[in-house]
C-alpha positions in Angstrom: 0.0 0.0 0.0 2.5 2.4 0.9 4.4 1.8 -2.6 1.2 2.4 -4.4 0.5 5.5 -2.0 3.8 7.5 -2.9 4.2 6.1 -6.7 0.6 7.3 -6.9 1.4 11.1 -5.0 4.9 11.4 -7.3 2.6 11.3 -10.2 -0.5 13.3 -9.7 1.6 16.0 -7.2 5.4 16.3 -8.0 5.0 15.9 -11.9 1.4 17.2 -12.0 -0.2 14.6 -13.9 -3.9 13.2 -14.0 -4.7 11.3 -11.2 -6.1 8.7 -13.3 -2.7 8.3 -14.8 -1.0 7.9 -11.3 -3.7 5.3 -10.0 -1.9 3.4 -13.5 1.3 3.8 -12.4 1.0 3.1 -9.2 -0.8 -0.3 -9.5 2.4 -1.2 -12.0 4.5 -0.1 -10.0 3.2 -2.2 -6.8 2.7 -5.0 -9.1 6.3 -5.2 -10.1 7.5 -4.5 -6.5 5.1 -7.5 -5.9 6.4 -9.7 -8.8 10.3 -9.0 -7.8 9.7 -10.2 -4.5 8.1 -13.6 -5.1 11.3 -14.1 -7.6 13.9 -12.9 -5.4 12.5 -14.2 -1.7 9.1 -16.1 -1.3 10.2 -18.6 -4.3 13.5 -19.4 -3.5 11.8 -19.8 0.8 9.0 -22.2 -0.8 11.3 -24.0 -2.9 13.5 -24.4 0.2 10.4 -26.4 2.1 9.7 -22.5 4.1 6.9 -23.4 5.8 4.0 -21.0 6.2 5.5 -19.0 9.6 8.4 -18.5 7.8 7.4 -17.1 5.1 5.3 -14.9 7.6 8.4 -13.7 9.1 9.6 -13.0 6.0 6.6 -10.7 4.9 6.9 -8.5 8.0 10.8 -8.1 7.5 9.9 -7.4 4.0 7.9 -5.0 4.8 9.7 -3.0 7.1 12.2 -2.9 4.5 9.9 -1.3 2.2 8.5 1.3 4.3 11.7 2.9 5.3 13.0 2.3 2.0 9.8 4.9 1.0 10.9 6.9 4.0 14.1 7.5 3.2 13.1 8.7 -0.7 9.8 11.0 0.4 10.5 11.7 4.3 8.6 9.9 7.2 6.1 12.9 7.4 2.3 12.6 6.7 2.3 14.3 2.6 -1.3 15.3 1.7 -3.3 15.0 -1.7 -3.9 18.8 -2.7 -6.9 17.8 -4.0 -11.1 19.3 -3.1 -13.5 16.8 -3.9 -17.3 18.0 -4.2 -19.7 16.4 -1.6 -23.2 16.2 -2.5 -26.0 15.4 0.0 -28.4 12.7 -0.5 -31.0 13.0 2.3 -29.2 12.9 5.5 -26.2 11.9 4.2 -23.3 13.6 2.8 -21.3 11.9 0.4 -17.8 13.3 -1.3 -17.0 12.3 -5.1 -14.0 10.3 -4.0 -15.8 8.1 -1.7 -18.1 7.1 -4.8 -15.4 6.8 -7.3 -13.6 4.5 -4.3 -17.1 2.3 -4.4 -18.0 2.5 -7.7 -13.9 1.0 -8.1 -14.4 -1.4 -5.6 -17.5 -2.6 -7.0 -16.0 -3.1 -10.6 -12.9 -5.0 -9.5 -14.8 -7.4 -7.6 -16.6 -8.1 -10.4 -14.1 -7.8 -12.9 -12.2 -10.4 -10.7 -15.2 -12.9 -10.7 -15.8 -13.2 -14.6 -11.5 -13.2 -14.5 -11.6 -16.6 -11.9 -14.4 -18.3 -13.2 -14.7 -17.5 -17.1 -11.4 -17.3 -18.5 -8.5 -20.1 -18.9 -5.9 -18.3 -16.3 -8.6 -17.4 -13.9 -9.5 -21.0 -13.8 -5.6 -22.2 -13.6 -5.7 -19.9 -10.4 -8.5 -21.6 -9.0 -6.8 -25.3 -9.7 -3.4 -24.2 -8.3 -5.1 -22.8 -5.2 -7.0 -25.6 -4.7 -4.5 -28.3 -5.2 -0.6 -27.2 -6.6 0.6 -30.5 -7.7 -2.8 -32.0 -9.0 -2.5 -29.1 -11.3 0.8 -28.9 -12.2 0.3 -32.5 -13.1 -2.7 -30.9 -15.5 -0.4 -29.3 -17.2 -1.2 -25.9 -15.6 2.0 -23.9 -15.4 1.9 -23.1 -11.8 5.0 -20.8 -11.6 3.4 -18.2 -14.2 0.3 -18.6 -12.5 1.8 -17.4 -9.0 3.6 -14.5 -10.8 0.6 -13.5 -12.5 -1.3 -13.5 -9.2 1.4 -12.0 -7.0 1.0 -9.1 -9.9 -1.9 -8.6 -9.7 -2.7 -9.0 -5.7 0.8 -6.4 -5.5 -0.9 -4.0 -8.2 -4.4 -4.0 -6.3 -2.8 -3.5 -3.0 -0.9 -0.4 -4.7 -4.3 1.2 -5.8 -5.8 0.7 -2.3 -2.7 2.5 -0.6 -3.6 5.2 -3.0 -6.8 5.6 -2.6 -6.3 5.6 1.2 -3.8 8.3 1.1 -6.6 10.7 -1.4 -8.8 10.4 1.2 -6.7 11.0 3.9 -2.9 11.3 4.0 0.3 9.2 2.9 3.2 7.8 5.5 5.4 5.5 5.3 3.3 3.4 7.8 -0.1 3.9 5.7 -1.8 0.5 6.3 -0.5 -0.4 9.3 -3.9 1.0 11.2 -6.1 -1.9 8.8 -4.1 -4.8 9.7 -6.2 -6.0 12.5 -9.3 -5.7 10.1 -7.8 -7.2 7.3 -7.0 -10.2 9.5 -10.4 -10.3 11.1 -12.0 -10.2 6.9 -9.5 -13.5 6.4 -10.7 -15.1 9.0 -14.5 -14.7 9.2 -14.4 -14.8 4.8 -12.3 -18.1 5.4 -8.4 -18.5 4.1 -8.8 -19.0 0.4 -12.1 -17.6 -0.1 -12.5 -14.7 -2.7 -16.8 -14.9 -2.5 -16.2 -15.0 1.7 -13.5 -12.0 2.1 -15.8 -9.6 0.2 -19.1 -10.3 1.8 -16.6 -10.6 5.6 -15.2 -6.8 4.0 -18.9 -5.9 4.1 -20.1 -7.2 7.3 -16.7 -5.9 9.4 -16.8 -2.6 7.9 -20.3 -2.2 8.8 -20.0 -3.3 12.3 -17.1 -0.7 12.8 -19.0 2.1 11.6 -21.9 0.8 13.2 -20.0 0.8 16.2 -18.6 4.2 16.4 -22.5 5.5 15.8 -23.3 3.5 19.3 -20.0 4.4 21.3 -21.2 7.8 21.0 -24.9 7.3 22.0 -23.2 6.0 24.5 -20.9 9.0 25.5 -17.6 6.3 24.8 -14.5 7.0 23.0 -14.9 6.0 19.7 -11.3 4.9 19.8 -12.9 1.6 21.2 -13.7 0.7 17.3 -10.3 -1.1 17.1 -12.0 -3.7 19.6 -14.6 -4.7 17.0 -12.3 -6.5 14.9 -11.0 -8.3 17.7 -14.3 -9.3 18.8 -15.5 -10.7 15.5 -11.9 -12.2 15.1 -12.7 -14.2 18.7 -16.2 -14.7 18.0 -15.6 -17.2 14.7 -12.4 -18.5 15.7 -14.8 -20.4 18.8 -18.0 -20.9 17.2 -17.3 -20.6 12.9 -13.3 -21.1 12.4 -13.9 -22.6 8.8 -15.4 -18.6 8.2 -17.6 -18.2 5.4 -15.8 -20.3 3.0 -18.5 -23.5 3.6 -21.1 -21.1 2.4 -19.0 -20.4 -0.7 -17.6 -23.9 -1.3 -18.0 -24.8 -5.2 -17.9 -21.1 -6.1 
């Protein structure tokens, strides 16, 4: 996210291009930061027998890498997209143009990624090698491509949500960092593997969050309690639903 976010502010504030053009650029850029690092480190870890902790580990240090690496090029202090979106009200709500373009994107890529996985011939390869890796690569499916292909593309998406986080607020170095806990809490109650799951559990935690700041301040709480939601829902399916919402999806 955070290469996607500065990529994305280069383009549409230092060389004064379209933002369009820098929502492009960044989600290359991300996806080839993505791409390089399945060549150069979670590759050779898998092909070493890595198991799945390890190659945890190796994500975080990763990471950290990358984010000073960004802070040490663009400074460690919050930059800010000098951009004023109209806001039009629709009954009692108020709703800025960025917030719909940020739906209305949302809403295309999930869908453009469901026609992508189940109607065409590499969508269909990424659903084999998820499923079962060496019952496909005995298929014939060319498992190696389809990893690069999907580490593109999951590097490149990541890129344009760091960018559209840091439009709507601000860019760091550490822009994502406050979502992790919610992401986690999505994999889990979607279920691990499940692209149907993760966007209906993207619905249901987001709402409860917002839900939940609305009834911490009936309440008279700090709405800084939000960040226990996650963990709630997180605690609440590993007891009672640890599969998630993949059973629900299963054959989808």
């Amino acid at each position: 996210m955070a290469i996607g976010g500065f990529v994305g502010y280069f383009v549409a504030e230092q060389l004064g291009a379209p933002l369009p053009l820098a929502f492009v650029v960044a989600f290359a850029a991300s996806g080839l930061i993505g791409y390089l690092c399945y060549i150069g480190i979670f590759k050779p870890l898998a092909d070493r027998g890595a198991s799945l902790i390890h190659l945890m580990v190796a994500s975080m240090a990763l990471g950290f890498i990358l984010r000073h690496t960004v802070g040490e090029i663009w400074g460690f202090s919050p930059l800010t997209f000098n951009i004023i979106w109209p806001v039009f009200d629709w009954g009692p709500l108020r709703i800025s143009l960025n917030w719909l373009i940020l739906i209305f994107t949302a809403a295309a890529v999930g869908i453009g990624l469901h026609f992508a996985l189940t109607k065409t011939k590499i969508g269909k390869a990424i659903r084999a090698t998820a499923s079962n890796p060496k019952l496909a690569l005995s298929a014939g499916i060319n498992t190696t491509r389809v990893l690069l292909i999907t580490w593109f593309v999951s590097a490149g998406l990541a890129g344009i949500a760091g960018l559209f986080r840091g439009v709507e607020t601000r860019i760091s170095p550490y822009i994502g960092w406050d979502i992790i806990l919610p992401t986690f809490a999505v994999v889990v109650l979607g279920g691990i593997g499940s692209f149907y799951g993760a966007i209906v559990a993207a619905i249901i935690v987001g709402l409860a969050e917002n839900i939940g700041v609305v009834v911490l301040s009936e309440l008279g709480l700090s709405t800084q309690y939000r960040m226990a939601i996650p963990f709630i829902i997180l605690i609440v399916v590993l007891i009672f639903r640890p599969q998630g919402l993949a059973k629900a999806f299963k054959g989808n």
